[in-house]
C-alpha positions as protocol buffer text, in pm:
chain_id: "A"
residue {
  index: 1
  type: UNK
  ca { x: 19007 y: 17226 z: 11040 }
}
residue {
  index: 2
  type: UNK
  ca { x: 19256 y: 17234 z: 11306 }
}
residue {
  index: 3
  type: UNK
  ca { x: 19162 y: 17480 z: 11594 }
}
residue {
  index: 4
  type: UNK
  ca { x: 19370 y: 17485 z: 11893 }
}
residue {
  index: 5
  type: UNK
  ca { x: 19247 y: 17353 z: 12251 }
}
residue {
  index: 6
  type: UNK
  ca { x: 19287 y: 17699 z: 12432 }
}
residue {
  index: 7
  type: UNK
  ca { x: 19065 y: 17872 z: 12163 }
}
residue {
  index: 8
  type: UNK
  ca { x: 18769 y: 17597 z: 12107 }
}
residue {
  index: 9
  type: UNK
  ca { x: 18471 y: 17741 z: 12164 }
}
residue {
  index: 10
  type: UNK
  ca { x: 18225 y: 17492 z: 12104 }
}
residue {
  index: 11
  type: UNK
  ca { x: 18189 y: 17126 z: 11951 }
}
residue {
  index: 12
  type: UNK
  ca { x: 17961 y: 16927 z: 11776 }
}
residue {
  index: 13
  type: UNK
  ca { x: 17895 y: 16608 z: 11886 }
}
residue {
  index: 14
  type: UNK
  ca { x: 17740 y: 16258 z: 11823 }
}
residue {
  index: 15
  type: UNK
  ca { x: 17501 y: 16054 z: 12060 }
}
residue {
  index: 16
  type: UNK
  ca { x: 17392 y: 15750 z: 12039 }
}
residue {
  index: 17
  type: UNK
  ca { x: 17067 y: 15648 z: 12154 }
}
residue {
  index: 18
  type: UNK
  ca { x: 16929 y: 15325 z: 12263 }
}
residue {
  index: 19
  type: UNK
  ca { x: 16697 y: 15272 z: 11974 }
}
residue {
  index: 20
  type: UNK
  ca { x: 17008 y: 15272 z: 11760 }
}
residue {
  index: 21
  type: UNK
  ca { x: 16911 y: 15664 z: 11592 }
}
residue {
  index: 22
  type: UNK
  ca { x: 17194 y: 15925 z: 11621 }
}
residue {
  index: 23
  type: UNK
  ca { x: 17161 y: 16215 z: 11746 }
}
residue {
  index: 24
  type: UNK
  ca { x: 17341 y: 16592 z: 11639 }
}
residue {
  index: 25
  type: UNK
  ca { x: 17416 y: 16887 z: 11845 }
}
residue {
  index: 26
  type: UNK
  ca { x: 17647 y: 17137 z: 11920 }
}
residue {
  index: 27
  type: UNK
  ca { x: 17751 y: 17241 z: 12337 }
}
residue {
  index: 28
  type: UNK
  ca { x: 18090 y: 17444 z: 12461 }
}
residue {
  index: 29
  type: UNK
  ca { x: 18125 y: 17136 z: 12707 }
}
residue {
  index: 30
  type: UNK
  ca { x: 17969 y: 16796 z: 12498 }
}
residue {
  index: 31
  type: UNK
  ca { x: 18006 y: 16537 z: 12816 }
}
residue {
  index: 32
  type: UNK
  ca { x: 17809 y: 16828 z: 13031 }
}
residue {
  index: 33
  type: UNK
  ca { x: 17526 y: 16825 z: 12749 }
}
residue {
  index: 34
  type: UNK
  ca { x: 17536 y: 16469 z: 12743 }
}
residue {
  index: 35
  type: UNK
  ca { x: 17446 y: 16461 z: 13136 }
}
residue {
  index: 36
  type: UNK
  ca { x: 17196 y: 16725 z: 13050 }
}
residue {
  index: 37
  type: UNK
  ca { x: 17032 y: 16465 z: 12798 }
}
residue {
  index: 38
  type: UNK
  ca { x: 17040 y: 16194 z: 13044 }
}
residue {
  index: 39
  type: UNK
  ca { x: 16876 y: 16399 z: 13318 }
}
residue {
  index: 40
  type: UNK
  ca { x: 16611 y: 16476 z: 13058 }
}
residue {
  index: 41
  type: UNK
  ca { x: 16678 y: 16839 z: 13038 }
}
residue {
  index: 42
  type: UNK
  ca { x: 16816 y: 16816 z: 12704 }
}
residue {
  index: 43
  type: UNK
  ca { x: 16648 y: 16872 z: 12368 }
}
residue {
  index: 44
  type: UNK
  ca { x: 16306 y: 16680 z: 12310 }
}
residue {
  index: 45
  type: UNK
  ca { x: 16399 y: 16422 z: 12077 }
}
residue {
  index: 46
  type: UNK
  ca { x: 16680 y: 16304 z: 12331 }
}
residue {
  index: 47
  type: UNK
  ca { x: 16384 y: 16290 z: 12609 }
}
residue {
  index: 48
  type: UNK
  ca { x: 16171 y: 15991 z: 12367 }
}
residue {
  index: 49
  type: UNK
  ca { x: 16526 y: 15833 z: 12259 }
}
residue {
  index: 50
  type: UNK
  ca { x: 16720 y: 15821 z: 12523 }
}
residue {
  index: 51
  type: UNK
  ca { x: 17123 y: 15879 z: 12462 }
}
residue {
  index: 52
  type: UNK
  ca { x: 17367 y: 15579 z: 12561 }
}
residue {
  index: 53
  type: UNK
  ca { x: 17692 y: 15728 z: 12487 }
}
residue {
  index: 54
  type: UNK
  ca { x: 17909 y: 16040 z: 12314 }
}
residue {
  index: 55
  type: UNK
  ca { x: 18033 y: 15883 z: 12006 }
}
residue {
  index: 56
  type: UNK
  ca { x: 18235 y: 16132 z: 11882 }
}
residue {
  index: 57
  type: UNK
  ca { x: 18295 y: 16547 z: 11879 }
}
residue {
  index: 58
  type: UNK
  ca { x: 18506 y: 16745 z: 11678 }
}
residue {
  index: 59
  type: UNK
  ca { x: 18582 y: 17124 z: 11734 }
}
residue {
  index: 60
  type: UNK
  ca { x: 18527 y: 17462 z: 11620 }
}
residue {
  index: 61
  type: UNK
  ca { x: 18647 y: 17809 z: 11659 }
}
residue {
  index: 62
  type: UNK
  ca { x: 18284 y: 17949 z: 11719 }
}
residue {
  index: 63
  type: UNK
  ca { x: 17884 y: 17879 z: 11772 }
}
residue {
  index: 64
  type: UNK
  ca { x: 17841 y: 17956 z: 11411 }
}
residue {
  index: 65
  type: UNK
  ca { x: 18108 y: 17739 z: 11246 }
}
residue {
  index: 66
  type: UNK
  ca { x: 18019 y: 17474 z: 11481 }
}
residue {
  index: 67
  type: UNK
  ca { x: 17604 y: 17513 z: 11390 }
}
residue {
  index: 68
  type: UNK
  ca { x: 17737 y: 17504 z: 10999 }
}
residue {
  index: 69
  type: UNK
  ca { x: 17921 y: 17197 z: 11076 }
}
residue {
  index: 70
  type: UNK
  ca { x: 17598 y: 17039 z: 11255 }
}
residue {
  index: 71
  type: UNK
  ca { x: 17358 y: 17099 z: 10965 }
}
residue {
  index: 72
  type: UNK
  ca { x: 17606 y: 16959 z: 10695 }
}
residue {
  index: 73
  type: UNK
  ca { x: 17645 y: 16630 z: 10907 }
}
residue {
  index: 74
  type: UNK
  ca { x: 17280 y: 16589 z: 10930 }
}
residue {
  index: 75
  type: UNK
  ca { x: 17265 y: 16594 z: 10582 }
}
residue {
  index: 76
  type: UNK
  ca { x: 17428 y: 16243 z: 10569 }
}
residue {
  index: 77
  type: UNK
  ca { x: 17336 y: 15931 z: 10527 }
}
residue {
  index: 78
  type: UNK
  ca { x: 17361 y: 15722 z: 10852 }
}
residue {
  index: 79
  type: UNK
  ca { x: 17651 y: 15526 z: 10705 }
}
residue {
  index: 80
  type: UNK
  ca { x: 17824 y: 15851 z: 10625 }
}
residue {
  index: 81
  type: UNK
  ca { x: 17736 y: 15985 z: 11022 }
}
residue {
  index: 82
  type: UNK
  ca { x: 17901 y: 15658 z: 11120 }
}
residue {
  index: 83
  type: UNK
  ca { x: 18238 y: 15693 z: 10935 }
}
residue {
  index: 84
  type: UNK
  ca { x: 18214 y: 16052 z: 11066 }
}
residue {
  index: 85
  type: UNK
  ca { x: 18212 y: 15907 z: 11392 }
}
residue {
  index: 86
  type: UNK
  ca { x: 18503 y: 15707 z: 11381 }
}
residue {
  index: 87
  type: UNK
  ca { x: 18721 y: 15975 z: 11211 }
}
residue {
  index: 88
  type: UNK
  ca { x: 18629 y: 16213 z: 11520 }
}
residue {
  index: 89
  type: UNK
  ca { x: 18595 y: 15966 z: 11781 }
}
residue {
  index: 90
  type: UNK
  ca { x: 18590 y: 16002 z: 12185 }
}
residue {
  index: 91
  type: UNK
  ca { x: 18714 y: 15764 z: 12411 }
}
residue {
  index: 92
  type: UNK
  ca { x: 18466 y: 15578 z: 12543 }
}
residue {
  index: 93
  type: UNK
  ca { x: 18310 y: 15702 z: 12862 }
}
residue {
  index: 94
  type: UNK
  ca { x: 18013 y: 15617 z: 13090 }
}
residue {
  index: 95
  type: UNK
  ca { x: 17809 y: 15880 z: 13208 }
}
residue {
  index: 96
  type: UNK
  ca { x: 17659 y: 15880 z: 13560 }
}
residue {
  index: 97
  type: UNK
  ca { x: 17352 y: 15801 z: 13649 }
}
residue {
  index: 98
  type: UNK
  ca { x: 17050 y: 16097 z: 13711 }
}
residue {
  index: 99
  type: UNK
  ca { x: 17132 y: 16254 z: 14049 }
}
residue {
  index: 100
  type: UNK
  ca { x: 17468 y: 16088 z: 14116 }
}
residue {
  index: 101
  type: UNK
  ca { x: 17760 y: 16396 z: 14109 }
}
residue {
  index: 102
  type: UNK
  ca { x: 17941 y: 16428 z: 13773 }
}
């Protein structure tokens, strides 16, 4: 689905975490959640597996299309997560440490 950069509303995204487990959510602004994960405010599981990086987003037109898109990839196998990962993949960023400004 092709939605236009002035009209995305929100993205799901793909985090890795150190112990190697992905991780699926949805945000309006994924490298903001990311820094939310990393200062521990994000959701629980991200508190007990800490995120290393954004591996790849892809948008959507709304919260709800976005929250369909979400359950469907966690339906997947972790090899399928993977290739979806590197048919929506970000360039590779590092995220700044708790406390330092974004």
């Amino acid at each position: 689905m092709a939605v236009s950069p002035e009209t995305v509303a929100w993205f799901l995204y793909l985090l890795e975490c150190e112990d190697g487990s992905l991780y699926a959510g949805i945000s309006p602004d994924p490298q903001r959640r990311l820094q939310q994960h990393l200062d521990g405010r994000g959701a629980r599981y991200t508190r007990a597996h800490r995120p290393l990086r954004l591996l790849a987003q892809q948008a959507h037109a709304s919260r709800a299309q976005a929250s369909s898109a979400e359950y469907r990839l966690k339906q997947l196998r972790r090899a399928q997560k993977l290739a979806w990962a590197a048919a929506h993949a970000v360039a590779p960023s590092t995220p700044s440490a708790p406390g330092d400004p974004g």
